[in-house]
C-alpha positions in Angstrom: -20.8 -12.4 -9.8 -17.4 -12.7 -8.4 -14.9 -10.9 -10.4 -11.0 -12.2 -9.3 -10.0 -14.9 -7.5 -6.2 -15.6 -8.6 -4.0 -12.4 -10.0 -2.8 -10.4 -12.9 -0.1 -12.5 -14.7 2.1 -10.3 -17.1 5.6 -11.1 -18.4 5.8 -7.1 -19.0 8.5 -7.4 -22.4 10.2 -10.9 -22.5 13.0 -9.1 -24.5 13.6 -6.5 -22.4 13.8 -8.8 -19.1 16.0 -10.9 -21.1 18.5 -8.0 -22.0 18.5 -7.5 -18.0 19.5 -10.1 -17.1 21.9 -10.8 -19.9 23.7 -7.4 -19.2 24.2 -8.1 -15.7 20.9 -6.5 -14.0 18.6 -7.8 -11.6 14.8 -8.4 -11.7 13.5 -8.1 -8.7 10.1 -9.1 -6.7 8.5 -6.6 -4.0 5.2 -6.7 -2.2 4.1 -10.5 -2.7 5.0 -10.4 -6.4 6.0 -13.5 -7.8 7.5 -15.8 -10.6 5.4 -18.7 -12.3 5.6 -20.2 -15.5 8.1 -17.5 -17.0 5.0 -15.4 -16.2 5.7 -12.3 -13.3 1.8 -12.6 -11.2 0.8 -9.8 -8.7 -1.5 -11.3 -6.1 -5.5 -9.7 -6.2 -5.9 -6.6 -4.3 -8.4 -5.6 -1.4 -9.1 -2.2 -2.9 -11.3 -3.9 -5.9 -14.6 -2.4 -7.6 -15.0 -4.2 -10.2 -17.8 -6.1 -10.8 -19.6 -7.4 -14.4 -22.4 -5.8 -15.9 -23.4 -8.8 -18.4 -20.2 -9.4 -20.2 -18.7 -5.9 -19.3 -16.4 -5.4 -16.7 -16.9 -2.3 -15.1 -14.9 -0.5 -12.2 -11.3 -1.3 -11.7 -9.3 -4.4 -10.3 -6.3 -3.7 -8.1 -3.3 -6.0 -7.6 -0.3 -5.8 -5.4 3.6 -6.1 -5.5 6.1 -5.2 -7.4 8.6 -6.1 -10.3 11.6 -3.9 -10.7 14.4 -4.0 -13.2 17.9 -2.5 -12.6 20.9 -2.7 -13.9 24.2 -0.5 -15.4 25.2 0.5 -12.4 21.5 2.5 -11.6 21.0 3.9 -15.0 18.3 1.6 -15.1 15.8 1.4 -12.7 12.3 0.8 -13.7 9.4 -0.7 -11.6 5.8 -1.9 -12.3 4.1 -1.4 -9.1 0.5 -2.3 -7.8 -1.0 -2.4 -10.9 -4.5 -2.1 -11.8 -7.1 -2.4 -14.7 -9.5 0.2 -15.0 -12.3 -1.1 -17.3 -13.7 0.9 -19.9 -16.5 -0.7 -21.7 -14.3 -3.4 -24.2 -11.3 -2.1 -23.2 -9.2 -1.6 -20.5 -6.4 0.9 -19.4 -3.1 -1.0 -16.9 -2.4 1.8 -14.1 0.9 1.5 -12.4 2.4 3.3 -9.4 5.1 5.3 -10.0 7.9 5.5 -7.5 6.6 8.2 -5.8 3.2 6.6 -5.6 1.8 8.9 -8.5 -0.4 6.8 -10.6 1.1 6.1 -14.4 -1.3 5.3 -17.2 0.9 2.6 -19.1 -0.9 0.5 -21.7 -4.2 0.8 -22.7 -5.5 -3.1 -22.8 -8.3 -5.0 -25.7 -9.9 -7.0 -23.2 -12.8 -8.1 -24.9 -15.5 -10.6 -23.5 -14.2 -12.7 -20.6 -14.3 -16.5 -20.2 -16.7 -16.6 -17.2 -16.3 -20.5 -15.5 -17.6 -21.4 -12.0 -18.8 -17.4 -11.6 -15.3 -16.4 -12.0 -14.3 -13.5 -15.0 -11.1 -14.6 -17.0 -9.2 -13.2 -19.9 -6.7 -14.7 -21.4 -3.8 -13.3 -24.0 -4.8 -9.7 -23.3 -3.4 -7.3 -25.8 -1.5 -4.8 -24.1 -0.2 -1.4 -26.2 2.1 1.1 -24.8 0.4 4.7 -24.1 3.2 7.8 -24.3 3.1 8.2 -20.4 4.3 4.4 -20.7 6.8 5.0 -23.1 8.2 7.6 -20.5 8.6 4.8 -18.2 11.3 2.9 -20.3 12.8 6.4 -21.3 11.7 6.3 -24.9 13.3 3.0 -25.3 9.7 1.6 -26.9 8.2 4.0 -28.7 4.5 5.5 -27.7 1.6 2.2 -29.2 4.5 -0.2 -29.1 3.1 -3.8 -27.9 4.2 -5.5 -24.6 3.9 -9.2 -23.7 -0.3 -9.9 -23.4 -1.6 -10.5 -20.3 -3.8 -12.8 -18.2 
């Protein structure tokens, strides 16, 4: 069965985008990212393995782009690059790339069973919960478990 056609749509924290761009910052979109419906979308990737077993996703699903918040002056600088769902049985965990290109295990994701139409896997309103490595990313400013915006 086909697995993606579209991309991963993630608002990442609508308050904290907000206070970006209220305090002057910028978002900006790298790599094919892009903006729709108040929603930031990262076109699929070509490095996919994920395929479903039943209803269980197995593999991972890679996407592409980037979204990157800055603002006061470089004292904030944080991107969410190429991410990618790794599926583990129900759940899932969101990988970013780091700067660098190391790989950063951000949220762990309830995925649940996926609304399969037309041989195409969907899930909608995705819970997404903040893992300490992720918490690292926003320098401790959300706490380790915290919730960020669900995804689709």
């Amino acid at each position: 069965m086909e697995f993606w056609r579209g991309e991963l749509r993630w608002p990442i924290k609508s308050s904290f985008v907000e206070y970006v761009r209220r305090s002057g910052g910028k978002v900006l979109l790298e790599g094919g990212a892009f903006v729709d419906d108040e929603e930031f979308a990262y076109p699929r990737g070509a490095t996919d393995s994920a395929w479903l077993a039943g209803d269980t996703p197995m593999g991972s699903a890679s996407f592409t782009g980037a979204v990157r918040l800055t603002g006061h002056g470089g004292m904030l600088d944080v991107s969410f690059r190429n991410p990618q769902l790794v599926f583990e049985g129900e759940d899932a965990r969101l990988v970013v790339q780091g700067e660098g290109g190391e790989l950063i295990d951000f949220a762990s994701c309830e995925i649940g069973t996926p609304l399969v139409r037309d041989d195409v896997a969907e899930w909608l309103g995705v819970r997404v919960i903040l893992t300490p490595e992720g918490s690292r990313v926003f320098n401790g400013m959300y706490r380790p478990y915290s919730e960020m915006a669900s995804l689709n």
